[in-house]
C-alpha positions, -999 to 999 in steps of 0.1 A, spaced: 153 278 33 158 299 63 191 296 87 186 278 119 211 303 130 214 333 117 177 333 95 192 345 65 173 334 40 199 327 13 216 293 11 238 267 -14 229 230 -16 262 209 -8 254 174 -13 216 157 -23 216 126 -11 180 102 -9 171 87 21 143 67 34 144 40 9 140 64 -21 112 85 -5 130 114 6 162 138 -1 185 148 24 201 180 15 235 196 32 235 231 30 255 261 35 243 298 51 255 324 24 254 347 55 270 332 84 284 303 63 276 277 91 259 239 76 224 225 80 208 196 71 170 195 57 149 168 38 128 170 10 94 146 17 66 139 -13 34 154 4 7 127 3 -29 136 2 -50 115 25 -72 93 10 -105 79 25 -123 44 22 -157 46 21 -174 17 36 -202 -5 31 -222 14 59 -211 47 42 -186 56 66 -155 72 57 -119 65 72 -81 69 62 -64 45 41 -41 28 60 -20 1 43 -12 -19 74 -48 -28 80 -45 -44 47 -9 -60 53 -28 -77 85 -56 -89 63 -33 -103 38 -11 -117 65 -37 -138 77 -53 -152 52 -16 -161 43 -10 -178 76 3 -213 72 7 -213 39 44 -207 19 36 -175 9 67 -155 23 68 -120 40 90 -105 10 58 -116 -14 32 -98 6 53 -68 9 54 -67 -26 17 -75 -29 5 -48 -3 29 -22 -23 12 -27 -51 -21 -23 -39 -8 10 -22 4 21 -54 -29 15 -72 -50 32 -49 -25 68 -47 -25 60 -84 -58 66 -89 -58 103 -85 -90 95 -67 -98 112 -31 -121 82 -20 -121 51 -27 -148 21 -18 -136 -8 7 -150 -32 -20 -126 -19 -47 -97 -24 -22 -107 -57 -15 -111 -69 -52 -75 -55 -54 -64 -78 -23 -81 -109 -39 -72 -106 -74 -35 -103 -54 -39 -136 -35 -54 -155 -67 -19 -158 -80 1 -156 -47 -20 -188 -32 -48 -201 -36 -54 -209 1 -50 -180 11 -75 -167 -17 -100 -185 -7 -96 -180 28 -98 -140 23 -127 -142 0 -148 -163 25 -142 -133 50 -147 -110 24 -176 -118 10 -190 -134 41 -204 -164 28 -238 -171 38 -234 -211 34 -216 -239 19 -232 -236 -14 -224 -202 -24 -185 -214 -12 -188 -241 -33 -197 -224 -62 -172 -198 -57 -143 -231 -54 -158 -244 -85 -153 -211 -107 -116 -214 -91 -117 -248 -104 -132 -240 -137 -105 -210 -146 -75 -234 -134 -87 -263 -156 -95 -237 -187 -56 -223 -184 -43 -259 -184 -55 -266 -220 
């Protein structure tokens, strides 16, 4: 680490702290050759990842388009902020722990419905309607009656 004042490049680490909620270090640090302090922080370097689209098109992940998405299809319901945080971390956390460089919007969106199946079931069906754009009241129906089916097969 070079010297912000004198550019020696020679230092000592005085005090590691994290900061940021865990996602960063904040060193202190002494200049071995003019012996003034600096401060610097140690960040994990993310790789971008793209969604690829149903048209094909690629663009940057970005976790607050799918906090909005959850958000409403959670609106009105009792599902609380602190549960979609954790939700929309885990989704995060999936998709960086892939190790893949692309990953499909439809693979995402399994991920938020799977999600909302056990937060609410409201708000699952309100995300899967948009989802997977139902065409009419029959192929909702049938997706309400599979919800149906599963809930009554875990109560026995």
């Amino acid at each position: 680490m070079r010297c912000l004042y004198c550019n020696c490049t020679e230092s000592k680490v005085i005090d590691s702290r994290s900061a940021d909620d865990d996602r960063s270090i904040r060193r202190r640090r002494e200049c071995i050759g003019c012996g003034r302090r600096f401060t610097t922080y140690e960040t994990i370097e993310v790789s971008p990842i793209l969604v690829v689209k149903s048209d094909g098109t690629r663009q940057a992940f970005d976790v607050t388009k799918v906090k909005q998405g959850i958000i409403k299809a959670c609106e009105k319901t009792s599902v609380s902020l602190e549960k979609i945080d954790a939700l929309v971390d885990n989704i995060a956390k999936q998709v960086y722990n892939s190790l893949e460089q692309e990953i499909t919007s439809k693979k995402i969106g399994e991920m938020v419905m799977e999600g909302l199946k056990s937060l609410d079931e409201v708000a699952y069906v309100r995300y899967a309607s948009v989802y997977r754009s139902f065409k009419d009241i029959s192929s909702f129906m049938a997706e309400l009656q599979s919800m149906m089916e599963k809930k009554e097969a875990e109560q026995k």
